[in-house]
N, C-alpha and C positions, 0 to 999 in steps of 0.2 A: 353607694355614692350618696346622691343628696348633696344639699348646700344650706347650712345653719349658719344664721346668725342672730346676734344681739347686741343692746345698746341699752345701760341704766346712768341716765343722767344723774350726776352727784348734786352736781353744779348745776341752778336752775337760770343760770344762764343762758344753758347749753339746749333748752328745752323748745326757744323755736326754730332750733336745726336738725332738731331730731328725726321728721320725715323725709331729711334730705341725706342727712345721714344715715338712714337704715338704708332706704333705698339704694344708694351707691353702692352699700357693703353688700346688698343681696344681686344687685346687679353683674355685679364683681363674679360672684359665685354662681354664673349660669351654666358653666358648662358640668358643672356636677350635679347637675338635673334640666330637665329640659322640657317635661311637660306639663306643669304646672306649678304656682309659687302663691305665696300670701304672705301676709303678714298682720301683726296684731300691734295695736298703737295704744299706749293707753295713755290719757289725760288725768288734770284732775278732777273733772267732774261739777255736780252742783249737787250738794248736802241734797236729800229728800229727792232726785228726783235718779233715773234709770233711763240706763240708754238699752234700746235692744239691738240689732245690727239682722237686717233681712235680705235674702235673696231670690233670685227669681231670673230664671234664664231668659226669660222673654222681655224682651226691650221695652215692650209696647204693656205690659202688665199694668193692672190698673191701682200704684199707689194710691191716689186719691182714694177710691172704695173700698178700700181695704183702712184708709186712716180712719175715715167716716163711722163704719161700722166698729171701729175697734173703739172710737170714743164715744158709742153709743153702749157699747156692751160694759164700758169701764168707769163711764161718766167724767174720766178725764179727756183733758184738750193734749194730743197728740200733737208735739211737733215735730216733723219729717223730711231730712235731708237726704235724696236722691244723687246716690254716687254710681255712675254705671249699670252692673245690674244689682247692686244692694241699695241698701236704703238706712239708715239709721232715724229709730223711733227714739223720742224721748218722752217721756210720763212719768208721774209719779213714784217712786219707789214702792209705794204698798201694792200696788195695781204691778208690777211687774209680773209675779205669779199667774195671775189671773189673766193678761195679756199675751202671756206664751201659750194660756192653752186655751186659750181664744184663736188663736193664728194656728194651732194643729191642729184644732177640727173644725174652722170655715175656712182659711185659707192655707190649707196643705202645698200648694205651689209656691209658695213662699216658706222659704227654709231658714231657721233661726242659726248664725250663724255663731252670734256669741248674747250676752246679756248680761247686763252688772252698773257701776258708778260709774266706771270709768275707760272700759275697753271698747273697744270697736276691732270689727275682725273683717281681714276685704280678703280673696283669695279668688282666682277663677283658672281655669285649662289654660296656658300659654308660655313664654318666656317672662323674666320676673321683670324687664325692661316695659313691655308691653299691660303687665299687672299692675305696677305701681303707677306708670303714668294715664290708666285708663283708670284710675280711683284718684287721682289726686296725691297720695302720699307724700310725695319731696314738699310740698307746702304745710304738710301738720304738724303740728305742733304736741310734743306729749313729754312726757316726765321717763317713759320707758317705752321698749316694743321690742321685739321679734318677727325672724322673717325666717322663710324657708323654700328651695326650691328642690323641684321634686322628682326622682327617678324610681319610679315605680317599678317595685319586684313583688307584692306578695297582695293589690286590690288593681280596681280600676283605677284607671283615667279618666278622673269625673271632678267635678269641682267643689266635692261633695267630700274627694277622696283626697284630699289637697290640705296641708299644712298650714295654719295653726287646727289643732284641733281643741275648743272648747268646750267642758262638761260641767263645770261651775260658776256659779254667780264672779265675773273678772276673773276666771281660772284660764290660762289656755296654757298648751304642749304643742312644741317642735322636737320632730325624732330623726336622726339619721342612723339605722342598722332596722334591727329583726329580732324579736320576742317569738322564742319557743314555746312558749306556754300561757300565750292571752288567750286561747280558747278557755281554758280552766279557769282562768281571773275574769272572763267576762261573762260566764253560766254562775260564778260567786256574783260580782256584784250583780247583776240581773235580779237573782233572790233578793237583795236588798231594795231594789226597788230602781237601778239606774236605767235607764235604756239609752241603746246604740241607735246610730243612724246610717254606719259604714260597713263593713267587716276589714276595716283599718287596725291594726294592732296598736296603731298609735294611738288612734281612740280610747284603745282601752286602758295606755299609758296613764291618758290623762284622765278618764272615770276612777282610773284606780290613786290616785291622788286626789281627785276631789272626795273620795271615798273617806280619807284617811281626812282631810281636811275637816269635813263634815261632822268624823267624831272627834274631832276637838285641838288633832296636830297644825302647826304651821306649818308652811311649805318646807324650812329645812328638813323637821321631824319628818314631815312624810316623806321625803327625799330618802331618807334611813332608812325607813319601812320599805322601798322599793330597793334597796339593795338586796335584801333579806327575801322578799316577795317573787319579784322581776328575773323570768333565766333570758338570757339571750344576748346579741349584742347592741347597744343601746349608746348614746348618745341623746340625753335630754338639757334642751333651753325651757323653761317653764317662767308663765309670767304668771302675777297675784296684782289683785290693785296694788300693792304698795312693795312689792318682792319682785323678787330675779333671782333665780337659780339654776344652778348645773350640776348634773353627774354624769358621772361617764361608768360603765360595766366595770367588774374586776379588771377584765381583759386590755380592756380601752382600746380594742383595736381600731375605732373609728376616728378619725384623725378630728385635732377641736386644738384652739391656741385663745389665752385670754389677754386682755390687757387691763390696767386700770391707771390710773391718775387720780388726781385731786377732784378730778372735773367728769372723770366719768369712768366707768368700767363696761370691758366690750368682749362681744365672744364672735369666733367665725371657724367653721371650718379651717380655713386656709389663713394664715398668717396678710397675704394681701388682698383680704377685706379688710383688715383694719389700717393699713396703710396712708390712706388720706385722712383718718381719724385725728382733730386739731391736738397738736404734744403731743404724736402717737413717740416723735421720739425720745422724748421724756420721760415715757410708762415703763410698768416693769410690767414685762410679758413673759409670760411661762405656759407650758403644757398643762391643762389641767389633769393631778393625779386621778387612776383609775381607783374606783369603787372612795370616791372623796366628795363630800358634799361642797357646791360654795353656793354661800346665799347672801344677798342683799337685799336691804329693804330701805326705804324711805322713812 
C-alpha cells in the first residue's frame, strides 16, 4: 500500500498554492496508509544561508537552549521557527556541517530531519489530515514537494520511520513497495562513510542516491544507476533543490499516474489525488512506464 504524492510547479504562479495543494493530494490518499505521513516543501531559499529542519517529541523541549548554545558553538545568529514538534534552524551555509554535528552530540533528542537551501521536512505518527494541519503546510509556499502516507510492512511505527526520508544536503525519497536487497546496499554504503538512523529500506533508497549524487551524477543519472543497483519492488518520488523525479521497478507493480501541464507537473498513487489539481482537465496524464526515468528540474 502506501499513499505517494507530488507536485513540481513549472509555473511560479502556482507556487503560493502549493502547501495547499500537496496537502489535498495527500489527504486524498489516507486510506492507503494510515499510520503515519510527511511531507517535504521545498522553497527558494536565501543564497549563503541553510535551513536545518529538527524534531523532538517533547512539546515542552527547550528550543530556546538549544538555539543559544548552537550560536555559541558556531558564532552564527540562529534563526528559529517552531512548527509543532519540529523546528526549522536557519544559519549560515558554511556553519551547516558544523551545526548538525553540534546537535548529534549535545542535543541527541533533537533529530535532524532534513538540511540544505531550500527543503524543510515535517512528518510525525498520525493520519496525513492531522500532519499537515498540525505543521502548518496548506499555508507554504514552495517551488516543489512531496508527500507520503504510510502502511507499514517491513520497520516501525515511529516518526522516525515515516516518509520523506532525507540523506543529503536538499536530497529526500518517498517509497511505496519493498527492496530485497538494502541490507547489501546499506553494509556498502556504510563503508563509505553514510550512516542510517532507521532500519527503513527506504532510507537506504535514498543513501543510495545521494551516494551516486555525491560522486558527481544528477538525479536522473542516478535514477539509472538504481535500476541496475535496486532488486525489489519500488515505487520512487525523489525531490533535489531544483529536480523531481520518478521511477518505477521493471515490474511496476505498484500502482503511480502522472499529470503535467504548462503550469505544473503531478504524481499520485491514485489518479484522484490529482483531481482538484487547477487544468487537471487539460493535462495529458499517463501511467508512468516501468523501469523509465522521468525527471524535472527547474
Amino acid at each position: 500500500m502506501c499513499g505517494i504524492v507530488g507536485l513540481f510547479a513549472k509555473d511560479e504562479r502556482l507556487e503560493p498554492q502549493l502547501g495547499a495543494l500537496l496537502s489535498d493530494m495527500l489527504v486524498t490518499m489516507t486510506d492507503r496508509g494510515p499510520d503515519s505521513a510527511g511531507v517535504a516543501v521545498y522553497g527558494h531559499g536565501h543564497d549563503g544561508r541553510a535551513k536545518i529542519t529538527i524534531q523532538n517529541g517533547d512539546p515542552d523541549a527547550d528550543l530556546d537552549a538549544l538555539v543559544t548554545a548552537l550560536g555559541d558553538a558556531t558564532g552564527e545568529t540562529i534563526a528559529a521557527t517552531r512548527r509543532g514538534t519540529h523546528a526549522v534552524l536557519e544559519l549560515g551555509a558554511g556553519a551547516a556541517g558544523a551545526a548538525r554535528r553540534f546537535l548529534t552530540d549535545r542535543f541527541a533528542d533533537w533529530r535532524v530531519m532534513s538540511s540544505g537551501g531550500a527543503i524543510e521536512i515535517y512528518k510525525e505518527v498520525g493520519l496525513p489530515a492531522q500532519v499537515v494541519e498540525a505543521f502548518g503546510v496548506p499555508a507554504m509556499t514552495g517551488t516543489h514537494g512531496i508527500g507520503h502516507t504510510r502502511m507499514a510492512t517491513e520497520s516501525a511505527v515511529t516518526t522516525h520511520g515515516a516518509h520523506p526520508f532525507s540523506t543529503g544536503a536538499d536530497e529526500c525519497l518517498v517509497h511505496n513497495g519493498s527492496l530485497s536487497n538494502h541490507n547489501n546496499i546499506r553494509r556498502d554504503l556504510a563503508r563509505k562513510g553514510l550512516t542510517f538512523e532507521t532500519e527503513n529500506d527506504s532510507e537506504v533508497a535514498a543513501a543510495y542516491l545521494t551516494d551516486r549524487m555525491n560522486d558527481g551524477a544528477d538525479l536522473g543519472q542516478a535514477l539509472e544507476c538504481a535500476l541496475r543497483d535496486l532488486d525489489g519492488f519500488f515505487t520512487f518520488v525523489v525531490g533535489t533543490r531544483d529536480g523531481f523525479g520518478v521511477l518505477r521497478d521493471p515490474i511496476a507493480c505498484k500502482p503511480a499516474v502522472m499529470a503535467e501541464t504548462d503550469r505544473f507537473v503531478a504524481f499520485g498513487s491514485e489518479y484522484r489525488a490529482l483531481v482538484d489539481l487547477p487544468g487537471i482537465e487539460g493535462a495529458r496524464v499517463w501511467e508512468p512506464e516501468p523501469a523509465t526515468v522521468y525527471f524535472w528540474r527547474h
